[in-house]
N, C-alpha and C positions, 0 to 999 in steps of 0.2 A: 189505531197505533200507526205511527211513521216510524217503516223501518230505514235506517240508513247503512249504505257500506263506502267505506274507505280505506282505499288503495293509498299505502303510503310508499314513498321510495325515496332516496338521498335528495333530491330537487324537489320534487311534486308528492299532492297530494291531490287523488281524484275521490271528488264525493258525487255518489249516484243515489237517488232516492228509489225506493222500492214503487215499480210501478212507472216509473216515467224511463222516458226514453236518454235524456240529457247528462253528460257527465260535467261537470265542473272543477276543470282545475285550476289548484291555487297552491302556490309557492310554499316549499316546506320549512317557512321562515315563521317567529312570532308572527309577523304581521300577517303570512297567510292562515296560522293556526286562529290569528285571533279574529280572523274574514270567516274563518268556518266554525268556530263556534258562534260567531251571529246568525248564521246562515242556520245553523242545528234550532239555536233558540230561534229565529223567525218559525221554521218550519214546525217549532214544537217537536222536534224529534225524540219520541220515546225512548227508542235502541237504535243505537248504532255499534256497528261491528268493523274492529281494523285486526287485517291481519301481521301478526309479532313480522317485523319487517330488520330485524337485527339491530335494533335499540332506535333507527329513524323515528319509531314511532311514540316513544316515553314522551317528547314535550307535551305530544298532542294530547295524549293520554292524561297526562297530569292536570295540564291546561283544560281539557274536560271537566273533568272530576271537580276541581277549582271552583268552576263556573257551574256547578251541581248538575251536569249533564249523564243519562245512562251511556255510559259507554264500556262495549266488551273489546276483550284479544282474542283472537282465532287463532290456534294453533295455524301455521303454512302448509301442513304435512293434509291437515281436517279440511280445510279450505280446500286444498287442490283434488280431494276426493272430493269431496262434494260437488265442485263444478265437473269432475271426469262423471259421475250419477248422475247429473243431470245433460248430459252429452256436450255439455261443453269442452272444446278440444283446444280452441284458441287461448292463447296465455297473452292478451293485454292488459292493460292499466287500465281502459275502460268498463271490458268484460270484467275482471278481477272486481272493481266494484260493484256494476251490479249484482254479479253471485254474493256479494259479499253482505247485500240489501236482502237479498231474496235469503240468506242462513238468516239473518235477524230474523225475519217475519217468522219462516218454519221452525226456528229452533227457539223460539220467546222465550219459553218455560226452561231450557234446558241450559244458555247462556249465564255466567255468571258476572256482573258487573266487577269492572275493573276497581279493584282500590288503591287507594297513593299510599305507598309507604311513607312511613315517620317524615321528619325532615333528615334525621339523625341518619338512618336508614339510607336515605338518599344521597345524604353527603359521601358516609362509606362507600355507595356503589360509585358515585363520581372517581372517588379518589382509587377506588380497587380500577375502572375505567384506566386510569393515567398509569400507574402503575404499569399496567400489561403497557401501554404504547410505549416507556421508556425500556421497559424488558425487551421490544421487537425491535428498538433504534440503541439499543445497545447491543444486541448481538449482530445485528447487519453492521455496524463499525466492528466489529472483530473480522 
């Protein structure tokens, strides 16, 4: 099994393979989403694991699933214990992926693959999304 993890953030997405040393980042655009799901299918990547990064990470997610790839969400709260258990103490976008390679491997059985809501589903959380930002540019003009 090749596990993977992926640090995602507003700009960047770092992907670490479980086992190597090397991280790979690429732009948190379609085009770098759609460089890393080649990269998953080259590798054959069985599981990968991203952690809930405050919605940065839904395209990636969906764009996965699309392309019939496993891919989990890691709670951020489960994540950051895990790497404090394993003494990891540094918080980058490098480290954050590899720990995030090495919960795939340990926790195979125990991850549950992400699934894509409806389209329908999706449209709502779009539009509930816009909703709240005209609620927070309408009360900063008051």
């Amino acid at each position: 099994m090749t596990a993977v993890g992926i640090d995602v953030g507003k700009a960047s997405l770092d992907l670490a393979v479980e086992g190597r040393c090397e991280v790979a980042r690429y732009p948190n655009t379609a085009a770098g989403i759609a460089k890393v799901i080649r990269r998953l299918q080259v590798l054959k990547a069985t599981r990968a694991v991203v952690e809930a990064a405050g919605g940065y990470e839904e395209s990636l997610l969906e764009a996965c699933c699309d392309a019939g790839l496993w891919i989990a969400r890691a709670n951020p709260r489960q994540a950051r214990d895990f790497a404090r258990a394993t003494g990891e103490l540094a918080k980058t976008d490098a480290n954050d992926a590899r720990l995030l390679a090495l919960m795939a491997r340990l926790f195979e059985g125990r991850l549950r693959p992400y699934l894509v809501p409806p389209p329908r589903q999706r449209e709502m959380r779009d539009w509930l999304r816009r909703r709240a930002q005209v609620v927070v540019t309408l009360q900063a003009q008051k």
